[in-house]
N, C-alpha and C positions, 0 to 999 in steps of 0.2 A: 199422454201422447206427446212426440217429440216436438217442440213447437214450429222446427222448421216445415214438418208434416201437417202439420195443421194448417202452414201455411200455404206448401204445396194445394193442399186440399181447396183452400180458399180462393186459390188461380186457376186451379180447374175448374170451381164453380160458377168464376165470372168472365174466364176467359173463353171467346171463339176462335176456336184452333182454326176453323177456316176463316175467319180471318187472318190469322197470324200465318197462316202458311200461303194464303192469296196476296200478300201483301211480296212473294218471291216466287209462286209458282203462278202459272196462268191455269186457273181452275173453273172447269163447266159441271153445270148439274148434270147429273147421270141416277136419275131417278131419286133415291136418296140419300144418293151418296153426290160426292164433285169427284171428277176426273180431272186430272193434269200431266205432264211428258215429269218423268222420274228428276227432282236436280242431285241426284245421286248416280246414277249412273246413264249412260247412251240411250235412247231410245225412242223410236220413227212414233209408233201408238202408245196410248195416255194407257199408265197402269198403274199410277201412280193415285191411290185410293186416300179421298180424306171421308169418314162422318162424322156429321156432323151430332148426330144421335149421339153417338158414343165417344164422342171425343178424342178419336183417334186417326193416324194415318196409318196407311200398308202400302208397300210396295210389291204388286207382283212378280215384277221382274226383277229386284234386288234384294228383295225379301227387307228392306231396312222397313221400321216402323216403329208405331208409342206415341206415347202423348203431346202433349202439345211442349212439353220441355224435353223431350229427346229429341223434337224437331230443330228446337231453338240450338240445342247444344250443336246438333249434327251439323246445323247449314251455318251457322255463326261461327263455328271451332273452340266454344267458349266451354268451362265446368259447370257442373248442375251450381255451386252456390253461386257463378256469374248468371246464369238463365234465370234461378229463383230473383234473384235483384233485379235482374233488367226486366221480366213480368210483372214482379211485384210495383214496380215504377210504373211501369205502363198501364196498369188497369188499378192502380192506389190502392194495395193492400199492404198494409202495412207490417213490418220484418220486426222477429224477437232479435235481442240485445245479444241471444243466446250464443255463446262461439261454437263452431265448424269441429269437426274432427279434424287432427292434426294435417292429415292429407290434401282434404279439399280447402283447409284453410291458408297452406302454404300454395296449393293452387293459385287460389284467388289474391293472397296479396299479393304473387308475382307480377301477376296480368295488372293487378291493377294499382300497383308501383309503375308500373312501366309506362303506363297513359298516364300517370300525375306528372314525370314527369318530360314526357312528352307533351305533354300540355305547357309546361314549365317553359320548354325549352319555346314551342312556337309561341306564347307572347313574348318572351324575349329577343327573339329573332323579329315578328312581327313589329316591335316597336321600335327596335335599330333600324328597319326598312323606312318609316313611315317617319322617323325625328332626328338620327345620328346625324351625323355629320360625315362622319366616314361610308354612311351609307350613300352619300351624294352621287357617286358612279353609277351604282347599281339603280337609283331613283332614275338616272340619264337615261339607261340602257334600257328599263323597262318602257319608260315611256317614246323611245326611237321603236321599241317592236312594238308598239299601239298597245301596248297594257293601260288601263285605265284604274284610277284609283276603285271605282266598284272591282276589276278583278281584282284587285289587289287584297282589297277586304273580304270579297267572296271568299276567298282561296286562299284567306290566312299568307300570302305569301311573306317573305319575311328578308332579313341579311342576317350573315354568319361573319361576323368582323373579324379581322386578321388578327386579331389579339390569340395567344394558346391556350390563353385560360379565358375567355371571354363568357363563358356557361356558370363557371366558378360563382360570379356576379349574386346568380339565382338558383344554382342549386347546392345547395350544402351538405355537409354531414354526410349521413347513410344513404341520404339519392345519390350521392355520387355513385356511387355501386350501382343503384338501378338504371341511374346516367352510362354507366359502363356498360351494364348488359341490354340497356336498350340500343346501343351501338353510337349515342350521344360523344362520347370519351374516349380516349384511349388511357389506357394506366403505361405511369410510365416505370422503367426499370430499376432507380433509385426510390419510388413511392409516390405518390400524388397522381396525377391528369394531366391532360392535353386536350383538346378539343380535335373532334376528329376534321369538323367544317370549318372551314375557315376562308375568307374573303370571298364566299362563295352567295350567290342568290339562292333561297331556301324555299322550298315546294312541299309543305307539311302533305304526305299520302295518307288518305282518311279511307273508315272501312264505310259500309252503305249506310249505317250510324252518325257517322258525322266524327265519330272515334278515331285519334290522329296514333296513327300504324308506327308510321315513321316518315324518313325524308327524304329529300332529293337534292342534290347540290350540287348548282353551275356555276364555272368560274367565270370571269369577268377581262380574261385575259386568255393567251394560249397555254395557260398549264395545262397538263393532263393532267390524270382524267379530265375530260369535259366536263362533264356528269359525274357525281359520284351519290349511292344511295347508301343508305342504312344496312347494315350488312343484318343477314337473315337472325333474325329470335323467333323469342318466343310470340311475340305479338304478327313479327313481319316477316311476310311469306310474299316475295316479289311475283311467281306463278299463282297465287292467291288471288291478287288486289289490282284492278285497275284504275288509275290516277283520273277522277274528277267523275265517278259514279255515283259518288253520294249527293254530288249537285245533277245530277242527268238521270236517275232512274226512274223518276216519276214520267218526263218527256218522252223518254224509252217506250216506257208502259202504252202511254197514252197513244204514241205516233204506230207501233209496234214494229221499229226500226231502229238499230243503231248503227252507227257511223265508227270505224274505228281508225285509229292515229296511231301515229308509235311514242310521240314525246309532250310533255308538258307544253311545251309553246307551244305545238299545234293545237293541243285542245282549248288550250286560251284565248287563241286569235279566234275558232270557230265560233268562243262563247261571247267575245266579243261584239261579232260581226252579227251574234242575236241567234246563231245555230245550236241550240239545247241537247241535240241526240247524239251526242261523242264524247267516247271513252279514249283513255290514251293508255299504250303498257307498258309505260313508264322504260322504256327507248329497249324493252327485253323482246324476246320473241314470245307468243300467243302459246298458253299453255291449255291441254284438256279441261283445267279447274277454270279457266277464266271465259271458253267456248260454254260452258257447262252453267254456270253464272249468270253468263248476258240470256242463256236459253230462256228462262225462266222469268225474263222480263218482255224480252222480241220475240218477232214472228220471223225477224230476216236482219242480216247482219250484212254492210258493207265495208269491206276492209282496204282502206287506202295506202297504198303504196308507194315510196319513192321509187324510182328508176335506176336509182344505182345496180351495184350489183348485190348489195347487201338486202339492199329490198325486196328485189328478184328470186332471193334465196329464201328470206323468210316468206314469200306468197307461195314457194314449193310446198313448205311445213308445212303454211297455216292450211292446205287444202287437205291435208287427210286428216285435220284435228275437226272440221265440218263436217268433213263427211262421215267419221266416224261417228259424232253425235248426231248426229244427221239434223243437222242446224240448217235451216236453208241459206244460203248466203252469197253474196256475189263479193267481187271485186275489181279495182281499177288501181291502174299505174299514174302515177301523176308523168307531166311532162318532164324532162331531163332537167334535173339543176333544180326542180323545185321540192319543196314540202307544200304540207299544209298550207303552214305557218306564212310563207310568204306569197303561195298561191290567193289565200284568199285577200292578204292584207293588198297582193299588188289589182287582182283581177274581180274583186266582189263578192258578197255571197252569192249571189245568180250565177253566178261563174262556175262557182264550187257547187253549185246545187246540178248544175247544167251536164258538171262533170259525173257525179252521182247517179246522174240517169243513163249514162253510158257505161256503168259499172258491166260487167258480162257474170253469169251463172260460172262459181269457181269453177269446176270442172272445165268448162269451155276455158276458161281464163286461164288454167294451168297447162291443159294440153295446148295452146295458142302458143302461150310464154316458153314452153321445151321446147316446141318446135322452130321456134323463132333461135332460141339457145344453139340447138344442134342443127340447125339446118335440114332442106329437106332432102340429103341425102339418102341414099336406103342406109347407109350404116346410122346416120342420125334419126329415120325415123323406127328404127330397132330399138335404139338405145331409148326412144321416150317410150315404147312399147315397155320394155322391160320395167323402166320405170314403175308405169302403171299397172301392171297387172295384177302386183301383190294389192293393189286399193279395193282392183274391181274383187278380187276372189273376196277380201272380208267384210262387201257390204252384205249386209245379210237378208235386204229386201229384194226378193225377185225381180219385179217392174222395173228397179231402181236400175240392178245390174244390169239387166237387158238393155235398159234403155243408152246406158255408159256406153255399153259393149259399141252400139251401134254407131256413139257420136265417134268412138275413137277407130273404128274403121274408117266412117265421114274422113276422117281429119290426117289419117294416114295411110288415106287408098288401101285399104288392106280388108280384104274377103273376111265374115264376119266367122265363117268356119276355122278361118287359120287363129285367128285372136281368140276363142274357144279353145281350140286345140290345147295352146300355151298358156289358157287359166288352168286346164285340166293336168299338165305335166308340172304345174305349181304347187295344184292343192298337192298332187302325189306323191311329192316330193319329202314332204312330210317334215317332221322335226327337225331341229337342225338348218332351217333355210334364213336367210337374213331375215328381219324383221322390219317392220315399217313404222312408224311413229303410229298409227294406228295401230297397228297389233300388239304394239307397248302397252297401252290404254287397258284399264280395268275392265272386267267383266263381271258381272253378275256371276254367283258362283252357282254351281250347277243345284237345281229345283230336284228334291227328293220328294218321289210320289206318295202320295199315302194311297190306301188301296178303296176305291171306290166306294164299299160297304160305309167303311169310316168316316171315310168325306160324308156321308149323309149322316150316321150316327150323328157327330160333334154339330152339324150344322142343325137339326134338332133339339139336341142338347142347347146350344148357344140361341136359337131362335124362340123356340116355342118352350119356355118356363113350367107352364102346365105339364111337360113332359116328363121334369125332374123326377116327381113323388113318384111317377109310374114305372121312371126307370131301381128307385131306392132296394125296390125290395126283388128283385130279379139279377138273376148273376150274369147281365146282359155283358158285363167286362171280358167274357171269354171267347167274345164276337169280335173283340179288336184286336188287329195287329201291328198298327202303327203304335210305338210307344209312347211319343207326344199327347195321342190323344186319348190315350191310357192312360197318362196321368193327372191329363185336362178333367178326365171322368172321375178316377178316382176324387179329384180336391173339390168337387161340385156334391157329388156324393156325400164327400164329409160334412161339407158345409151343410147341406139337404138334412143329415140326419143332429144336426145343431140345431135346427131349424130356422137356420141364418139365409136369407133372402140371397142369392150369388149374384152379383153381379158381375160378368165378364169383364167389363172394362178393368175391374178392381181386381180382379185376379191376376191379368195379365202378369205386373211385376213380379208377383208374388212365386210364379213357377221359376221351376229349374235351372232351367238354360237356356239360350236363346230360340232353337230350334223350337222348344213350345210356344214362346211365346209369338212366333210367327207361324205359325200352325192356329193357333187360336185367333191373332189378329184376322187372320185369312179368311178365315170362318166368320168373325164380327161383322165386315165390312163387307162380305159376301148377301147376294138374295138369300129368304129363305125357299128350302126348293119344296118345300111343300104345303099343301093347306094344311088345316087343323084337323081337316077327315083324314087327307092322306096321315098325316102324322098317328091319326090312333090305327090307321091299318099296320103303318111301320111297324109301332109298338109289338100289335099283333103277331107280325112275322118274326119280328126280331122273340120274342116269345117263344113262337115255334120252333126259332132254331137254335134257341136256346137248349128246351123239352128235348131235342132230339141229337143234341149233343151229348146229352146227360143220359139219355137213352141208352145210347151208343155207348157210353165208358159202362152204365149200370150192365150194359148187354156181355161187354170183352169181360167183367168180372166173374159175372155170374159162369160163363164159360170155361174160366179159370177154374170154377170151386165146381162145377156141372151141377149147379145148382137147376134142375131143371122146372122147381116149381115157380122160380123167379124169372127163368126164360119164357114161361108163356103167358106169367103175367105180363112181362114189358112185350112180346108180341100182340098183347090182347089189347095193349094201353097205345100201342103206334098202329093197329088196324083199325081201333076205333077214331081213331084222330085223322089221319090219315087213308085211310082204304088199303 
């Protein structure tokens, strides 16, 4: 056996996938199985299936699913030989010497070149902040915005010294390359480096691992950029990652609330002031992956806003990227002129907490904010009409829309038949019509039925074991029409006549294409729908219509040849069975 598979083998037998997937979904028992909201795609009700029996997850509404390392790979974005080392670390089983296939080998040492030396670079950055001499500025400035040496440590914060080659120091050789492509470097046009950071404060971005992504860097002066980050790789995805999650998703979990910021100072000063539950998006605008993310830790999310006009603009976006996951979530404007960052430092956390509680249900806070925008004239309360419509047409929970429908007449005197009216001439509109940052958003892709008979066949088959031998010698195959579970039968079958014990969970990989292997998961994590009596009457029938299929072909042949001493045998053999 391969010995990575063995080892595989050995993380599935000590590993609890519900735990490993409770530690990022919020999951309740549901008989015996856990229920939790999908972190793969949208979704108001929990369809999102882990058992614990069998070691697996399914999603009904996304159809994603597999073991406890297709989950790691899926929600982390890592390769199966990063998921095998990071389980295998976690639960101490210990990895062969054996090398990778060429493929997943170059995989892995990309990714993890890239954190050596992103590691490299944050203690070098961190110990210019904490000893240089050059760093004496940047020490001033942090400590006038009340950074304290614990953030400072917490948060790896660091300096980028004005030197071009200041990196050079501590990374040598062939990092340099991975210094390049981790966005560390720039290569210059004659040969060699440059440092991309320079005289800059340094904000290492870590994933929910404590794994340094990449960075952030502010200047100490009026250069622009103010900010500048790590440009996108292969590790760093800025719509990804929010800046100080891996220090706040436990308080998240626990409070089931977070707080969200736009920039690294704000979420420092919050952490300062002893406020645990804030995220910050590193100064970009709120993406699906990041609403999608925090779901799976909170029950409700508050998003703080400046009052600029930039702020204003991103509280537009952030409200259909909520509603579309249908994340519950409120939010608030800070006062004019302030952030976070000096709201809390000039006015307390009581302040900031005080403020919090005045947050409003986004919807309300978005129609409020347009109408304040465009005034309330009739042409300005048209144009937030417009706005809104295409939100309400694709929420796709009834209650919900209804209930929208009615605040936004509330909010712009307008008859709830006319606002009806104009979702109705939207939907109809059809293809072709602008879209909404909502309607951008992925979908589950559409759920192919399989045909009722089947759905109980496989679910028998997959349930009640005893059922196997009884199906082995019966041509029950010509009862199904789904071809997934055609072929689910025939590989159980085989196995059956090996006299190889099937276990479903172990077959899963082992099929086709994906489409079985979600057909089958669906069926594992599913009740069984029948007792053990009903199951031998199934048999029974599934028998009879087997016999009477076969009837029926013996019957058209004999017809063919006018064989008529063999038509009234099979008449004599369906009157006696039948009547």
């Amino acid at each position: 056996m391969d010995q990575h598979q063995s080892v595989k083998d050995e993380i599935k037998r000590v590993a609890d996938i519900v735990e490993v997937i409770g530690k990022a979904v919020h999951l309740k028992r549901a008989g015996q199985n856990f229920l939790g909201l999908c972190p793969f795609h949208a979704e108001k009700t929990p369809s999102f299936t882990v058992s614990p029996s069998k070691q697996i997850f399914h999603c009904f509404g996304c159809r994603k699913g597999g073991d406890v390392f297709t989950f790691w790979m899926e929600y982390h974005k890592v390769s199966f030989p990063e998921a095998l080392r990071d389980l295998a670390e976690r639960y101490h089983v210990s990895l062969p010497k054996t090398p990778w296939n060429p493929s997943e080998n170059e995989t892995w040492t990309e990714r993890s070149s890239l954190l050596r030396v992103n590691e490299k670079a944050c203690s070098f950055f961190h110990e210019k902040l904490l000893r240089s001499e050059e760093a004496k500025q940047a020490r001033k400035y942090l400590v006038g915005r009340g950074i304290t040496k614990e953030i400072v440590s917490c948060f790896k914060l660091g300096y980028a010294p004005e030197a071009w080659e200041g990196l050079g120091r501590v990374i040598k050789g062939a990092d340099m390359e991975w210094a390049c492509k981790a966005g560390l470097v720039i290569p210059r046009k004659n040969g060699g480096y440059y440092d991309r950071f320079r005289g800059r404060i340094m904000f290492p971005i870590s994933d929910i691992r404590g794994r340094i992504l990449g960075f952030g860097g502010r200047v100490l002066d009026d250069t622009t950029p103010k900010y500048l980050n790590t440009p996108e790789s292969v590790l760093f995805h800025k719509g990804q990652v929010l800046y100080g999650f891996h220090a706040s998703h436990e308080a998240v979990r626990q409070s089931g609330r977070v707080v969200i910021v736009e920039g690294y100072m704000d979420l420092l000063a919050l952490r300062r002031h002893g406020f645990q539950e804030a995220v910050a998006t590193l100064g970009t605008a709120l993406t699906k992956e990041h609403v999608r993310l925090l779901r799976g830790y909170a029950k409700e999310a508050i998003v703080v806003f400046d009052s600029d006009n930039a702020g204003k603009a991103a509280a537009s976006k952030a409200f259909a990227l909520f509603l579309h996951e249908e994340f519950p979530a409120k939010a608030v404007l800070l006062p004019d002129n302030e952030d976070p960052d000096n709201y809390v430092n000039k006015r307390g956390l009581s302040a900031f907490q005080d403020l919090l509680t005045r947050a409003q249900p986004i919807f309300d806070f978005f129609l409020d904010l347009q109408v304040g925008q465009t005034g309330g004239s009739i042409e300005g309360r048209l144009a937030v009409l417009k706005q809104t419509i295409p939100l309400l047409c694709e929420l796709k929970n009834a209650a919900q829309q209804s209930l929208y429908v009615k605040r936004v007449t509330e909010k712009l005197d307008l008859k709830e038949s006319s606002v009806l009216e104009e979702m109705k001439k939207w939907v109809s509109s059809g293809p072709g019509r602008e879209g909404t940052e909502a309607s951008k958003t992925d979908e589950p892709s559409g759920k192919e039925v399989i045909y009722k008979d089947d759905s109980l066949f496989l679910n028998i088959l997959v349930h009640h074991p005893s059922a196997r031998p009884k199906m082995l010698n019966r041509d029950f195959r010509v009862l199904l029409s789904d071809g997934p579970v055609r072929e689910i039968f025939d590989r159980m079958m085989e196995d059956c006549r090996k006299g190889v014990v099937v276990n479903p969970a172990e077959l899963v990989d082992t099929l086709s294409g994906e489409r079985c292997r979600e057909v089958l998961r669906e069926a594992m994590v599913s009740r069984s729908m029948c007792s053990e009596e009903e199951v031998e009457q199934a048999l029974t029938d599934y028998g009879n219509k087997v016999l009477k299929i076969q009837l029926a072909d013996s019957k058209k042949k004999a017809c063919r040849q006018q064989d008529l001493q063999e038509l009234n045998k099979i008449s004599k053999t369906m009157q006696e069975r039948w009547g």
